[in-house]
C-alpha positions in Angstrom: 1.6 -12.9 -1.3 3.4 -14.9 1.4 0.7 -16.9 3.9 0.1 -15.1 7.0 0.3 -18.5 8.4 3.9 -19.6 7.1 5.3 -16.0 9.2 3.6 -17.0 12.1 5.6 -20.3 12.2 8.8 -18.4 11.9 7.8 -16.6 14.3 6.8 -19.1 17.2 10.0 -21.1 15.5 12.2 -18.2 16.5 10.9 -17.3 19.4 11.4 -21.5 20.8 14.9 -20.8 19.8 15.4 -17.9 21.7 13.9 -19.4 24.8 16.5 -22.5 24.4 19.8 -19.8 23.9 18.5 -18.6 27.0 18.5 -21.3 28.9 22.0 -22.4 27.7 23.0 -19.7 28.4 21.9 -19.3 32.1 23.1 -22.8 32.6 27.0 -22.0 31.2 27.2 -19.6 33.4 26.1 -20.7 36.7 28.7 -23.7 35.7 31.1 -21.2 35.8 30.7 -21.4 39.7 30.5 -25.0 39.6 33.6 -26.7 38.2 32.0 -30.6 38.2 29.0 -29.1 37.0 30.6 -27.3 34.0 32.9 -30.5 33.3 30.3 -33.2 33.0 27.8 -30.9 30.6 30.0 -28.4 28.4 30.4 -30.9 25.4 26.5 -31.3 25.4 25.1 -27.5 26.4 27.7 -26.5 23.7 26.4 -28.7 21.0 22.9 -27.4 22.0 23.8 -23.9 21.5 25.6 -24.6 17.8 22.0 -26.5 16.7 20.1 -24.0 18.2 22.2 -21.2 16.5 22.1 -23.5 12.6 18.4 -23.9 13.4 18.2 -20.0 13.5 20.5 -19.6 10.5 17.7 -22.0 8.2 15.1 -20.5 9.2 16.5 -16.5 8.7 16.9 -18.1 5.1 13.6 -19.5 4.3 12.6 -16.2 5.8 14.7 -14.3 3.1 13.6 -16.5 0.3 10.1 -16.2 0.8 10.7 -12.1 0.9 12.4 -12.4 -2.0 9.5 -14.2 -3.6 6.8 -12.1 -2.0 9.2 -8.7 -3.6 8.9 -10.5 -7.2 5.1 -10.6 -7.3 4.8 -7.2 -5.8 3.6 -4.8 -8.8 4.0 -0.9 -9.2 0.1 0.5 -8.1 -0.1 3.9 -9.9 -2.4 5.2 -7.1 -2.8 8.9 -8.7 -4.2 6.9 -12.0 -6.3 4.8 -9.5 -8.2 7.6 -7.6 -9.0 9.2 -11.1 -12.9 9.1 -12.4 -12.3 7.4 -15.6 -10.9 4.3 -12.9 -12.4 1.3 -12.1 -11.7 2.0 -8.7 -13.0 5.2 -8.4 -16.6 4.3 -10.3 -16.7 1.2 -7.8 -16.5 3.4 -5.2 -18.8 6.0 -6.3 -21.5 2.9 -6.7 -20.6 1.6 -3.6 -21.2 5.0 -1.8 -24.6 5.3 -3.8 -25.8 1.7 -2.4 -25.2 2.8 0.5 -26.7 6.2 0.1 -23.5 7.7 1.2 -22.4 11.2 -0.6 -18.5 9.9 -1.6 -16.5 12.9 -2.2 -12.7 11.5 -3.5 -9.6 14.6 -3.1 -7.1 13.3 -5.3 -3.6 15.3 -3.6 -1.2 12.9 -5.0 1.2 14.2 -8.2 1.1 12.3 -11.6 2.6 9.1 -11.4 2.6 8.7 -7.5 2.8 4.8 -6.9 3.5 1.9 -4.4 4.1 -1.5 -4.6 1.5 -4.1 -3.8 0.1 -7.7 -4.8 -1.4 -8.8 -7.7 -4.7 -9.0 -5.6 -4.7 -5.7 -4.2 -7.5 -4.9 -6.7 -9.9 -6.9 -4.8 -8.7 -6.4 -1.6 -8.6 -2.3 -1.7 -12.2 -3.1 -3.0 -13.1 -5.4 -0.2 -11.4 -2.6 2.1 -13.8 0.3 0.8 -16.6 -1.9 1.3 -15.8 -2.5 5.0 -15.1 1.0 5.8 -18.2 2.5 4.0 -20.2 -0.1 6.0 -18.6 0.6 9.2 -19.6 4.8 8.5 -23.1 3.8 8.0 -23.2 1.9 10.8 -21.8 5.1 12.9 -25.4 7.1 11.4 -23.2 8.9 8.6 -24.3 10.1 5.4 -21.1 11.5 3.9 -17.6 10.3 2.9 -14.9 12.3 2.2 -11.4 10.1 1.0 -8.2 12.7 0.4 -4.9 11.0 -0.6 -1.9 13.1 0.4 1.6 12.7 -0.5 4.6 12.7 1.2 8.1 12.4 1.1 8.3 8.8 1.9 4.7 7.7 2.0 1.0 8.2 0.5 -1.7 8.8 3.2 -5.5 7.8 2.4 -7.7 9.7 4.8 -11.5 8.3 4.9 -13.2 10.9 7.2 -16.8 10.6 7.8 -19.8 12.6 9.3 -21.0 9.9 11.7 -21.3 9.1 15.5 -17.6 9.4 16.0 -16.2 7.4 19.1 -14.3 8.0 22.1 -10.8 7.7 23.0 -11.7 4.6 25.3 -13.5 2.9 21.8 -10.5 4.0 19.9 -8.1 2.1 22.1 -10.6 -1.0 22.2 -10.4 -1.2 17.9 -10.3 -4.7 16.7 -11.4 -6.0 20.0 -14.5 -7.8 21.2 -14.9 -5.4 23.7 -14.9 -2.6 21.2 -18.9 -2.1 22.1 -22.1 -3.7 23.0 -22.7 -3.6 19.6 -19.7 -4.6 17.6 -18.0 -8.1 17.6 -14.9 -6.0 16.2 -14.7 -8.1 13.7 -15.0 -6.2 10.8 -11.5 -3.7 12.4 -9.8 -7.1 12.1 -10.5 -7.8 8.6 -9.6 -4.4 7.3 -6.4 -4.7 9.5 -5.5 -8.1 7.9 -6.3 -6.4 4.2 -4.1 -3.2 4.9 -1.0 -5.4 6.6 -1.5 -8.0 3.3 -0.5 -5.7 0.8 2.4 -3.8 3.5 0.3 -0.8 4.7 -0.9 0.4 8.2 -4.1 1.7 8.8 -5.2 3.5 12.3 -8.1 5.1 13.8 -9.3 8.9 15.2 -12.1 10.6 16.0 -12.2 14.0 17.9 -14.9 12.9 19.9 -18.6 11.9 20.1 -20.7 13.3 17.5 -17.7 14.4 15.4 -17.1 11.5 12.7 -14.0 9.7 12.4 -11.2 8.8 9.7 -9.4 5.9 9.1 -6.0 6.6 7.5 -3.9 4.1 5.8 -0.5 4.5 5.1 1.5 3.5 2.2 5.7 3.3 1.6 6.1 4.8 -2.0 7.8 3.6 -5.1 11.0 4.7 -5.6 12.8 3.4 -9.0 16.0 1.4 -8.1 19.4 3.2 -9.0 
């Protein structure tokens, strides 16, 4: 699993770069119009440019290097095995639900075999995950939890729909902020954010409305063998 942190500094690395190409280049071309300008500082906005354009290149390769690590740890989920009762999964969420005295109802939609690729800690983290969202539900007054997986051609869906207060559309778009409500320091939207983006997957919000629950639905990319 490649550090959250370590991307970030590409990131802001690449972004520096981008601002200093820029500039370069705004500068060659108003020399363009200035002849002595253009004289005295081509060798040096030039040699600029060429670092700035090397710099890019190292980095776009420690970039590909750590992908290329982060793709060897991934490992093949078998997420139809995972939702089954005999699971470990599946029993902790069951016990979860009950501690939480929140009926768990699991749909398992996905064919035999259905599987995605994710790290070797996404044990504990779909666990952590599950423990965030039923928390979140009982906060919102519900008392029932319904999780269908549904498969599709290039991804798995994981609906979590509950019973509970629901939200509006203005609290939807506030998600993960600290203005989210009076209530809520949003922190909790961040962390299961952070979980579902660690092991590649994208999780998002709805709710038709006050007093008609809500579902968070996380979305997976599928394993396909290599040919």
């Amino acid at each position: 699993m490649r550090d959250r942190k370590l991307d970030g500094c590409f990131h802001d690395v690449k972004n520096k770069l981008a601002c200093i190409l820029g500039a370069v280049t705004l500068i060659l071309r108003k020399g363009d119009h200035d002849c002595d300008h253009n004289c005295k500082h081509q060798g040096l906005l030039n040699s600029i440019e060429l670092s700035a354009l090397e710099i890019s290149n190292i980095v776009h390769r420690c970039q590909e290097q750590e992908d290329s690590k982060t793709r060897r740890d991934l490992l093949k989920i078998d997420l139809h095995e995972l939702l089954q009762p005999e699971s470990h999964m599946y029993k902790t969420m069951m016990k979860c639900g009950l501690e939480m005295q929140l009926d768990i109802q699991i749909v398992n939609k996905l064919s035999k075999g259905c599987s995605v690729l994710a790290t070797p800690e996404s044990n504990e983290s779909g666990l952590q995950f599950v423990n965030n969202i039923f928390f979140n539900s009982k906060k919102a007054n519900a008392t029932s939890v319904r999780i269908v997986a549904v498969e599709h051609d290039a991804y798995v869906a994981i609906h979590v729909v509950d019973n509970g207060d629901g939200m509006t559309a203005e609290t939807l778009s506030c998600l993960g902020l600290c203005v989210a409500s009076k209530t809520s320091t949003g922190k909790g939207t961040r962390i299961v954010q952070e979980i579902a983006l660690t092991e590649g997957a994208v999780c998002e919000w709805s709710s038709p409305g006050l007093g008609a629950g809500a579902c968070v639905t996380i979305r997976m990319t599928k394993y396909k063998e290599v040919i």
